[in-house]
C-alpha positions as CSV (number, residue, x, y, z in Angstrom):
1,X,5.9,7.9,-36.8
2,X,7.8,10.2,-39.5
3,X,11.1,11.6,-39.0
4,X,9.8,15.4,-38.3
5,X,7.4,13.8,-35.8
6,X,10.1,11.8,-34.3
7,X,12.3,14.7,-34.0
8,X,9.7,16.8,-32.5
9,X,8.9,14.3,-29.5
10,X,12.7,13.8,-28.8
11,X,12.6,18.1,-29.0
12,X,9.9,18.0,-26.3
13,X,11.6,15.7,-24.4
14,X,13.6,16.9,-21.3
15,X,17.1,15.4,-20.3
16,X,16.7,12.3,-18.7
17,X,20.1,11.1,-18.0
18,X,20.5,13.0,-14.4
19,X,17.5,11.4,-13.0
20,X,17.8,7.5,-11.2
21,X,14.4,6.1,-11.4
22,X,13.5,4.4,-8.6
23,X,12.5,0.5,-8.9
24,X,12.7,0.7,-12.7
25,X,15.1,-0.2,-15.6
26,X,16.7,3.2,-15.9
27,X,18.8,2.0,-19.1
28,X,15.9,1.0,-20.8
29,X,13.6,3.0,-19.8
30,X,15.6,6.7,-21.2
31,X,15.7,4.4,-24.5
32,X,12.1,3.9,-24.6
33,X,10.6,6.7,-22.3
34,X,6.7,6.8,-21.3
35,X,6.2,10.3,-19.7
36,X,2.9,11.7,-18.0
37,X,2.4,14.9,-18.1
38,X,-1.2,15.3,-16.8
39,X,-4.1,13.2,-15.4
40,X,-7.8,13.5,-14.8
41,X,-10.4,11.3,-12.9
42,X,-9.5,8.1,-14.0
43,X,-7.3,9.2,-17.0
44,X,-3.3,9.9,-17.5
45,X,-2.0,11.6,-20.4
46,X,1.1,11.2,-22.4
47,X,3.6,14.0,-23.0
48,X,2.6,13.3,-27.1
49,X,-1.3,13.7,-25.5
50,X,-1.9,9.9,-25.7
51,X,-5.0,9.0,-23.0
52,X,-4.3,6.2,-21.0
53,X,-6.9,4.4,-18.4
54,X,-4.9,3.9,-15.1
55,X,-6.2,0.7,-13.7
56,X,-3.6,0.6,-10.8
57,X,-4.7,4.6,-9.2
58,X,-1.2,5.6,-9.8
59,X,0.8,2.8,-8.2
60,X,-2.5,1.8,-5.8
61,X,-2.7,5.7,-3.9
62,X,-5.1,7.5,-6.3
63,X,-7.9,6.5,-4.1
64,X,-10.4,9.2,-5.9
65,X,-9.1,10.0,-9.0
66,X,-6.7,12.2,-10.3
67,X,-6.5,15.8,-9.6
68,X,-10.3,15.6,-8.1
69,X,-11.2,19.7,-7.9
70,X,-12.2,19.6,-4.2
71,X,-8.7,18.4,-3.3
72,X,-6.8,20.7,-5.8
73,X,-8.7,23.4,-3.9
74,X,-7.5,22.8,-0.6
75,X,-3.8,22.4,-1.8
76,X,-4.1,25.3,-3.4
77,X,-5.8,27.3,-0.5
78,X,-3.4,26.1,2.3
79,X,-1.1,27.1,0.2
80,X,-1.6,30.6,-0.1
81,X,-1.9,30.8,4.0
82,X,0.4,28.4,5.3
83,X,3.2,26.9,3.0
84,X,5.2,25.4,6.5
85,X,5.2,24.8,10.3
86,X,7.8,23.5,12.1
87,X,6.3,20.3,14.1
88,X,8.6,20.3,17.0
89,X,7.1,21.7,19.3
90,X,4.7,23.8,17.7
91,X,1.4,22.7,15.8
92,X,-1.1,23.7,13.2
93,X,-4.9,22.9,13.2
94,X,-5.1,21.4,10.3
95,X,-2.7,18.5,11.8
96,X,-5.2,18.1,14.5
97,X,-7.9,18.2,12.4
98,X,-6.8,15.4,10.3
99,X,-5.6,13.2,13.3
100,X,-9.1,13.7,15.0
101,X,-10.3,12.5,11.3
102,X,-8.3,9.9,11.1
103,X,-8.7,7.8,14.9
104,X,-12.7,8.7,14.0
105,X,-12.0,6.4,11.2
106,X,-10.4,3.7,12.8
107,X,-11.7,1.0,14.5
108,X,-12.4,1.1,18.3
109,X,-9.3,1.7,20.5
110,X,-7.2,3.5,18.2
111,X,-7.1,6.8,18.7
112,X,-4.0,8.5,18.2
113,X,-2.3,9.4,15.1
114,X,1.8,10.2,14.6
115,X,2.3,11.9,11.1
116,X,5.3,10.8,8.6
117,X,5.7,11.2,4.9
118,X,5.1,8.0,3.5
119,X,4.4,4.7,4.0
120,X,8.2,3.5,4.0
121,X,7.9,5.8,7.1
122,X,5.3,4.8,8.7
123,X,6.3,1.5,8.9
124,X,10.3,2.3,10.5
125,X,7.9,5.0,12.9
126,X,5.6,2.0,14.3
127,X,8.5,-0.6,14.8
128,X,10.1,2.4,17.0
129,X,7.2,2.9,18.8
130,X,6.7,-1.3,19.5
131,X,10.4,-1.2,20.5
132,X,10.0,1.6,23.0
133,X,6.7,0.9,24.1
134,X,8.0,-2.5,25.4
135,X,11.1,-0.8,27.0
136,X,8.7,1.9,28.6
137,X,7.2,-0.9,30.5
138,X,9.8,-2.6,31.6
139,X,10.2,-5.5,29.1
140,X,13.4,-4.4,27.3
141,X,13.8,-8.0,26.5
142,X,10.9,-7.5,23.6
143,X,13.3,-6.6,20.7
144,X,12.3,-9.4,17.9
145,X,10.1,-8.4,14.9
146,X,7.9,-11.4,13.5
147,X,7.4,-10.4,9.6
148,X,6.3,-12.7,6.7
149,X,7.9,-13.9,3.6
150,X,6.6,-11.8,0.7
151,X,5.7,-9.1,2.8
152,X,6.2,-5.8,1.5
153,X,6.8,-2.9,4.1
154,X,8.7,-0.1,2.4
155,X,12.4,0.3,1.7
156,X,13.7,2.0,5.1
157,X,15.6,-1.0,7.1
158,X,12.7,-1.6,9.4
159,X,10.6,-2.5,6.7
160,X,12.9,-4.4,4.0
161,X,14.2,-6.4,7.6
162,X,10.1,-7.3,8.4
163,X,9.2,-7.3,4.3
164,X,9.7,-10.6,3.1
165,X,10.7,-9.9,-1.0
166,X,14.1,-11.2,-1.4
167,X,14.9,-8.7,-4.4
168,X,14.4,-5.1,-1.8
169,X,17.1,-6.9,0.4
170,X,19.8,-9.3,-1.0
171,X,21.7,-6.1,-2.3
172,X,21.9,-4.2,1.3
173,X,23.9,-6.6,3.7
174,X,22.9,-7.1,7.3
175,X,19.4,-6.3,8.4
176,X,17.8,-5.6,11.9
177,X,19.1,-8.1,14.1
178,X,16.4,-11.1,15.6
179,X,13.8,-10.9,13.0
180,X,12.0,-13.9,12.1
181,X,9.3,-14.5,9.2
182,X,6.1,-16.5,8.4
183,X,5.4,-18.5,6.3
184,X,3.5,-17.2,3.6
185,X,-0.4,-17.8,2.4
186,X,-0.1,-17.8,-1.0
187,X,-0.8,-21.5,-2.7
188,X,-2.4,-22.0,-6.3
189,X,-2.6,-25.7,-5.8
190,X,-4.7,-25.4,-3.0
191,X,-6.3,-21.7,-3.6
192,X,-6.1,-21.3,-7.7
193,X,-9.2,-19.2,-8.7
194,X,-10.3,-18.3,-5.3
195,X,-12.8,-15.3,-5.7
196,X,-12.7,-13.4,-2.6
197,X,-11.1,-14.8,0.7
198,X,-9.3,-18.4,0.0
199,X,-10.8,-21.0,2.2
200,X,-7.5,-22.9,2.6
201,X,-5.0,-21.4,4.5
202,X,-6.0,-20.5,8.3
203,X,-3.6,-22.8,9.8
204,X,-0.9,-21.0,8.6
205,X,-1.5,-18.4,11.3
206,X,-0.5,-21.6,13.9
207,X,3.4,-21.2,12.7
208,X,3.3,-18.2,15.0
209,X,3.2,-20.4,17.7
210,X,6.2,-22.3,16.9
211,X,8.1,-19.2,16.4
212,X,6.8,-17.7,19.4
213,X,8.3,-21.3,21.2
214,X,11.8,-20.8,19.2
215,X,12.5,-17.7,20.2
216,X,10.3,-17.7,23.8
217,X,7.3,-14.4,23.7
218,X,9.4,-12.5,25.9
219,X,12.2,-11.6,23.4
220,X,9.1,-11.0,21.0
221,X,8.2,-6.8,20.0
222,X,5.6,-7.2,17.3
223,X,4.2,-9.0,14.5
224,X,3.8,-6.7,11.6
225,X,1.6,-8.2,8.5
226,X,-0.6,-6.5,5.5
227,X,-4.1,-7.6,5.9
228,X,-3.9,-8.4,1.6
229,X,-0.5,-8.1,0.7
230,X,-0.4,-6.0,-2.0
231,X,3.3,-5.6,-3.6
232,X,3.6,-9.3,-3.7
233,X,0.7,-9.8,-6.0
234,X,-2.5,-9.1,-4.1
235,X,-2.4,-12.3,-1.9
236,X,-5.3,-12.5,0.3
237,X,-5.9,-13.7,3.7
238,X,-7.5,-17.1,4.1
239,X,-10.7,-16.9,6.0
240,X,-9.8,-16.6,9.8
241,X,-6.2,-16.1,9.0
242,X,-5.6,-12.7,10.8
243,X,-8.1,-13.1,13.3
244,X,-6.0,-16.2,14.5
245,X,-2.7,-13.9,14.5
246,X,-4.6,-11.4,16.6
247,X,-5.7,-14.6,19.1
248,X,-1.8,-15.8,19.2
249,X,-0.4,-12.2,19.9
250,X,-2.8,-11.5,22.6
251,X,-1.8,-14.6,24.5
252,X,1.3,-13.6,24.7
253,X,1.8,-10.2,24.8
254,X,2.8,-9.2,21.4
255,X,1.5,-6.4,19.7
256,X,0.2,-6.6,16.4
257,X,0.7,-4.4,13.3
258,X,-1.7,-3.8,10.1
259,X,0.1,-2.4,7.2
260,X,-2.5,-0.8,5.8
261,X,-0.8,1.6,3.2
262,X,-2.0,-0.2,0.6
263,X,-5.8,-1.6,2.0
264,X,-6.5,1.4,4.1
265,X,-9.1,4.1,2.5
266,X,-11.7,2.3,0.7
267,X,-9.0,-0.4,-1.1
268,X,-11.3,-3.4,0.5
269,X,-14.8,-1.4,0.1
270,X,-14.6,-0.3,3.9
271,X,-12.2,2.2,6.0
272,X,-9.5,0.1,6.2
273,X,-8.6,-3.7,5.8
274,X,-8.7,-4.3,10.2
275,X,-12.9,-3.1,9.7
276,X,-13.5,-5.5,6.9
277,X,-11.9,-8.3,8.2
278,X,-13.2,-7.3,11.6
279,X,-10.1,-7.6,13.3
280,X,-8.3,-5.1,14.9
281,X,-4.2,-4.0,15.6
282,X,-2.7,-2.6,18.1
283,X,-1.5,-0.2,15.4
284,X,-1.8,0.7,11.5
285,X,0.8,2.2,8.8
286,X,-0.4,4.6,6.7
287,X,-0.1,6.5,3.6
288,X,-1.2,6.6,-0.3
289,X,-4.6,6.5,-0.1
290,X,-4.8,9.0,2.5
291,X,-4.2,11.9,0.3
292,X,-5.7,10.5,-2.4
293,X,-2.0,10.8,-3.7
294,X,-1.5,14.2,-4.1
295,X,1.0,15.3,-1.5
296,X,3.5,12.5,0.1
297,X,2.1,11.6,3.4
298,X,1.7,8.9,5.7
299,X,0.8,8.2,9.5
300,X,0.7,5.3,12.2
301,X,-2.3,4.8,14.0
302,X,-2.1,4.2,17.2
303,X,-4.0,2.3,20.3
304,X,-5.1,4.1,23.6
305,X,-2.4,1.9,25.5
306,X,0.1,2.7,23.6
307,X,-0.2,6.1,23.5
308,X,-0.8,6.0,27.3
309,X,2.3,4.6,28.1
310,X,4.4,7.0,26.5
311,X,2.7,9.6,28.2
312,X,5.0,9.6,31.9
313,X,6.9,11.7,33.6
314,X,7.0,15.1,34.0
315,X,5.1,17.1,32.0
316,X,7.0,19.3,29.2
317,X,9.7,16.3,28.6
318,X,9.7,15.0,25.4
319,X,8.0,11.0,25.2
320,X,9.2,10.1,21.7
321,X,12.2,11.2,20.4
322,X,11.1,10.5,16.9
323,X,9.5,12.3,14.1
324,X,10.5,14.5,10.4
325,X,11.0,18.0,9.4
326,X,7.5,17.1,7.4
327,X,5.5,15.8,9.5
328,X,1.9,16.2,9.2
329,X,2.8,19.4,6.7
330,X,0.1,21.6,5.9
331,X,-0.2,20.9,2.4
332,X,-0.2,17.7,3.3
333,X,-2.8,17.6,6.4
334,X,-5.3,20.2,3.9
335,X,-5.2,17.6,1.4
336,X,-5.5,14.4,3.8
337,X,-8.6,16.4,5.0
338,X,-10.3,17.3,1.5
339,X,-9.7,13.8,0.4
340,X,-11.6,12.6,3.4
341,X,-14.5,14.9,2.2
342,X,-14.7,13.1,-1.0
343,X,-14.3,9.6,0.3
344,X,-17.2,10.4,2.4
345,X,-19.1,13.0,0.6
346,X,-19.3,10.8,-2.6
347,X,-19.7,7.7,-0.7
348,X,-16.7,6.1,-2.2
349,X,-16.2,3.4,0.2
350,X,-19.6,2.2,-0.5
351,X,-19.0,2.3,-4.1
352,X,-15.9,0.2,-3.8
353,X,-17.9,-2.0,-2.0
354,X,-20.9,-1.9,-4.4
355,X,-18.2,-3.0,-7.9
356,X,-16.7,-5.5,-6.0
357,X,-18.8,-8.5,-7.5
358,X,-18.5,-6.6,-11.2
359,X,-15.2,-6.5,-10.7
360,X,-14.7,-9.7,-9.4
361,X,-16.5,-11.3,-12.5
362,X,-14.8,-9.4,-14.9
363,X,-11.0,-9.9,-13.6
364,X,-12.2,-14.1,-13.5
365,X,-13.5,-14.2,-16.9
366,X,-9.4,-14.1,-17.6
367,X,-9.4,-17.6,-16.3
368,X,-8.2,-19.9,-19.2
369,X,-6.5,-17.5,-21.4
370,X,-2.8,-18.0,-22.3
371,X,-0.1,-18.9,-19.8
372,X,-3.1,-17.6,-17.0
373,X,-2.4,-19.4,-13.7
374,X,-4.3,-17.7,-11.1
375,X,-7.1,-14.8,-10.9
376,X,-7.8,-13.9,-7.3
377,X,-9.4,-10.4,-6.0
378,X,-10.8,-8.8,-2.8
379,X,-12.8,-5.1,-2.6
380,X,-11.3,-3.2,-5.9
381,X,-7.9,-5.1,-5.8
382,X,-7.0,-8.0,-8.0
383,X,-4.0,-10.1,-9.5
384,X,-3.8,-12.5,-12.9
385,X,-0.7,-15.0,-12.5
386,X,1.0,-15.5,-15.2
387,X,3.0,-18.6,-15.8
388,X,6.2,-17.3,-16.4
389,X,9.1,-17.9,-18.9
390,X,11.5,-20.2,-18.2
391,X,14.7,-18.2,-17.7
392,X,13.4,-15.1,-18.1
393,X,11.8,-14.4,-14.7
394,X,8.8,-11.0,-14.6
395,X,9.8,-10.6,-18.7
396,X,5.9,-12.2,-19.5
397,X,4.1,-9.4,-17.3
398,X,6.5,-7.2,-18.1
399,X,5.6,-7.3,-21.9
400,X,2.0,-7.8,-20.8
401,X,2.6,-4.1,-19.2
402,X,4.0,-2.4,-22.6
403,X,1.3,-4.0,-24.6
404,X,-1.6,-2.8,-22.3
405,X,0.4,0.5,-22.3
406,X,0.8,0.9,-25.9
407,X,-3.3,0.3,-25.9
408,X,-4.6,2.5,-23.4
409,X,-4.4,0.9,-20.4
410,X,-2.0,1.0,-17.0
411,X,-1.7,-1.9,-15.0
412,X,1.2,-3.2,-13.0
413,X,3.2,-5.9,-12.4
414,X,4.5,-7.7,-9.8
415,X,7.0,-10.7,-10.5
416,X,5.1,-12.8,-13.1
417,X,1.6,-11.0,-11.6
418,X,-0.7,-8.3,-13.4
419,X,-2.1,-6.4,-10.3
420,X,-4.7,-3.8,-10.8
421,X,-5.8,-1.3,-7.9
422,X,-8.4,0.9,-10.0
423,X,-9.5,4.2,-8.5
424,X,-12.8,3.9,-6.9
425,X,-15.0,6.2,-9.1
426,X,-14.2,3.5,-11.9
427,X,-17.1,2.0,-14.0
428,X,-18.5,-1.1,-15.3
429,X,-17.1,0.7,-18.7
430,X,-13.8,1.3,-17.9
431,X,-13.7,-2.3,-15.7
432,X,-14.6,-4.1,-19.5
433,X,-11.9,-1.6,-20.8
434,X,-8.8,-3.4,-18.7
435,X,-9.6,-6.9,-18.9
436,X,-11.0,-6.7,-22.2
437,X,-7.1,-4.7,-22.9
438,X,-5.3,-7.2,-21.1
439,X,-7.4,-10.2,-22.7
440,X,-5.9,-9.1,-26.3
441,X,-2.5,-8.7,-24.6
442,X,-2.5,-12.2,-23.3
443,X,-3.6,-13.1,-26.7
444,X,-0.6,-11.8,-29.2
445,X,1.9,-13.2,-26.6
């Protein structure tokens, strides 16, 4: 770069001293800044116009591309008729709309939907609503939260206390009281290389039991869980893993939660992870993929029985006292419902569904390249462990993540773990693209 070029970028360039950057290195980042300032389909674009291949759908939300026209459109139009409307006691139709959407979506039994903004919400909203449901039938008792270690569940204090990544808690002191944890499923020596669902693992699910004997079922709310857990580095389920859990908290009375945020919306080449792995919660936390991205939102999905039991007393009183200013905004709810059109009107779902193998093969073909450990996948999510430097823990995949950056590509990382989350309209093209991208990467390390 020459010296008028140089001085032309850092022209461009806004302040960026006054903004904190969430979960990033905010020294070095405003020393080496990467800006966006536009994106299309599966493409970002740099503030100096350089075109980069997102492999992660934004950071894993981007379900259907960026800026897709349809949805634009309907953020656009809502806009220009209804900016805002309060949600207290008052309603819109496209809120309904989407709900109705939404619980036709889901599997059988869930049928309510409760708007929030993202999926840090949606997580804090459903361990309310286990909390009070249990009070509302007269099992107060029912105030412990079973989580599991590496579990990722937002950053409100519900979901760092049930989230099971040491780094999103050490800093913030006391948690929820009475929470407990699983263990977690994720083993290279027994699952290394595991395409699809690992076939160790399943007994796992049995530590429920003894935690349910520790504590007894009766002080017990929920167990909350991601069907694939995504922020830890795409760790998938072993076959029959969850359906054990949903065995164990139907014996006693437990109610289980999906945190879906990341799998839900055509992530695992169906609806949502409970339809894939043909298992279904008594509730599901919502969010990125829902509107495609484009406007924050979120929701928690919601059984028949719970909703039911909420709904005493005499009518006109207020059941949950719960809920945001933004709740199931009109911007929001237009764009969750265009985004639904394109899921379904381009048969995305299916297509996610379709790549999987291609996808599959191409992220395992990594297998035996430098300081590789682990390659495991499931639907259009995948993860490449890295074996890490001693001393310098994430600094491998972090400089796995500039290279790739500096050559087109965005992935993410996770720890010492690449993770990719592609939009679904990606190709066999583009597929070859990443891994062939981060296959050089691995390469000059």
């Amino acid at each position: 770069m020459n010296d008028n070029t140089a001085r032309q970028l850092d022209h461009d360039l806004p302040d960026l001293e006054s903004y904190w950057m969430p979960f990033t290195g905010n020294r070095y980042f405003k020393e080496h800044p990467r800006l966006i300032s536009r994106a299309e389909g599966m493409y970002c674009y740099t503030t100096e116009g350089k075109k980069l291949l997102d492999a992660v759908a934004g950071l894993w939300c981007c379900n259907a591309g960026h800026c897709n026209p349809k949805i634009v459109e309907a953020i656009k139009a809502q806009a220009e008729t209804l900016d805002y409307s309060m949600a207290f006691q008052l309603g819109h139709p496209m809120a309904f709309e989407l709900a109705n959407r939404l619980t036709d979506m889901a599997p059988d039994g869930i049928d309510y939907a409760f708007f929030v903004n993202s999926g840090s919400e949606a997580v804090d909203t459903s361990l309310k609503m286990a909390l009070a449901y249990h009070r509302t039938r007269g099992e107060a008792s029912r105030t412990r939260f079973i989580g599991r270690e590496k579990g990722y569940h937002g950053v409100g204090f519900g979901g760092i206390s049930v989230g099971g990544l040491s780094p999103n808690r050490k800093m913030f002191g006391a948690m929820l009281p009475g929470v407990d944890h699983l263990p977690h499923t994720h083993n290279i020596e027994h699952n290394a290389y595991s395409r699809g669902l690992p076939q160790w693992g399943a007994h796992l699910a049995e530590e429920l039991e003894n935690i349910v004997a520790l504590h007894d079922a009766s002080t017990i709310a929920a167990v909350i869980v991601e069907p694939i857990a995504g922020s830890a580095g795409v760790i998938v389920p072993p076959e029959g893993y969850l359906k054990r859990l949903r065995e164990i908290c139907d014996e006693h009375g437990i109610l289980l939660i999906f945190d879906e945020v990341i799998c839900g919306f055509g992530r695992t080449g169906d609806t949502f992870g409970a339809a894939r792995f043909e298992v279904t919660p008594d509730m599901m936390t919502t969010a990125k993929g829902l509107t495609s991205g484009t406007v924050p939102m979120g929701a928690v999905l919601a059984s028949k029985d719970i909703y039911d039991t909420f709904m005493t007393g005499p009518d006109g009183v207020i059941e949950f006292f719960h809920g945001y200013t933004y709740s199931g905004h009109p911007l929001a709810a237009a764009a969750g419902c265009a985004t639904l059109d394109v899921y379904q009107g381009d048969g995305l779902f299916e297509r996610a569904r379709s790549m999987e193998g291609r996808f599959e093969d191409a992220l395992h073909s990594l297998k035996g390249e430098p300081n590789v450990i682990d390659v495991r996948n499931f639907g259009l999510i995948g993860a490449v462990e890295l074996e890490g430097i001693e001393g310098q823990p994430t600094a491998r995949a972090m400089s796995i993540f500039r290279e790739c950056f500096d050559n087109g590509v965005i992935i993410r990382t996770t720890g010492d773990t690449l993770a990719f989350s592609p939009p679904l309209i990606i190709s066999d093209a583009e597929i070859e693209t990443v891994v062939e991208t981060v296959r050089t990467a691995l390469r000059t390390q």
